[in-house]
Every structure is written in structure tokens, then in C-alpha cells.
C-alpha positions, 0 to 999 in steps of 0.5 A, spaced: 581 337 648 586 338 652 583 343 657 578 338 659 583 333 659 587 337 665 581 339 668 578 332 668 586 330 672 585 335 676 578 332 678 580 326 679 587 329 683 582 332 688 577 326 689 583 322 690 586 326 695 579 326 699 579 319 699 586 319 701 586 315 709 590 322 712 583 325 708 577 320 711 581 321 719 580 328 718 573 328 716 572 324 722 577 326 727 573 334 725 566 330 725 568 327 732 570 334 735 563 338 732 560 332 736 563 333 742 562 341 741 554 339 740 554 335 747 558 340 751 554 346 748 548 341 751 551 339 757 553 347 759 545 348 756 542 343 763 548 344 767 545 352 767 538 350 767 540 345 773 543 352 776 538 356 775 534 351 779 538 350 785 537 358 785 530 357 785 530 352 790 535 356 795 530 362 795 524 358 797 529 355 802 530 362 805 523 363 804 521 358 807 526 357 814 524 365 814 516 362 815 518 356 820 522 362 824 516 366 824 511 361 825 516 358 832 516 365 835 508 366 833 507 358 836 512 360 842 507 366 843 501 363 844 504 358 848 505 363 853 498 366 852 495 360 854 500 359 859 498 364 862 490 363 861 491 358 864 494 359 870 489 365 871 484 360 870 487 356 875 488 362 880 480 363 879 478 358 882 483 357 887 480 364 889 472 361 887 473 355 892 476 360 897 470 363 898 466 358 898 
């Protein structure tokens, strides 16, 4: 009867110092900083995605700018080739009228 008796105290020792106010603050100071691990954790999460994302980006940009200056010099090209056409065309019929 002792033992249990002494067992029993010891029991009831523990659960009053688990609900002691310095026990509850712990338990919820502990619970607030595995919150705050859990949204740092998920924020660390997006803001690698959002990374990853901007790095995509950033490569279709080059791509693209790339593409642009490509079509500028290929467009600058056959503005000259029309030009040029266009000025044979003209010459032709100066040349045609003359002729005449």
C-alpha cells in the first residue's frame, strides 16, 4: 500500500507540475516555435519555387531577346532586298522609257 501510495504522489507531483502556468507557457511557447518552423519551412518552400521560376523566365528572356535580335538583322536583310529590287525595277524602266 505504500508503493502505491508513493507512486500515486509521485503521479499526482507530475501532473501538477505539467500544469503548472511556467509548464502551460512552455508548451505553448514550444508549440509557437514549431508553428513558426513549419511557416519558415513553407515560405523557404515557395520562395525556392518562385526561384526556380524566375530562372525559367530569365532563360526564355535570353531566348527570346536572342530570337528578336535574329529576326531585326534577318528583317534589316530583306528590307535591303527589297530596296535594292526596288531600285533595280525603278532602273529598268527608266531604261525601258528611254527606249521608247
Amino acid at each position: 500500500a505504500l508503493q502505491i501510495t508513493a507512486a500515486l504522489g509521485q503521479h499526482v507531483r507530475q501532473f501538477q507540475a505539467s500544469c503548472s502556468p511556467s509548464a502551460v507557457v512552455s508548451r505553448e511557447h514550444q508549440a509557437a516555435v514549431a508553428e513558426a518552423q513549419a511557416q519558415l519551412s513553407e515560405a523557404q518552400r515557395v520562395a525556392s519555387l518562385a526561384q526556380m521560376e524566375v530562372s525559367h523566365l530569365e532563360e526564355r528572356a535570353t531566348v527570346y531577346a536572342e530570337s528578336t535580335k535574329q529576326a531585326s538583322h534577318a528583317l534589316a536583310y530583306w528590307r535591303a532586298e527589297v530596296d535594292a529590287a526596288d531600285r533595280a525595277i525603278s532602273d529598268a524602266k527608266g531604261k525601258a522609257t528611254s527606249a521608247l
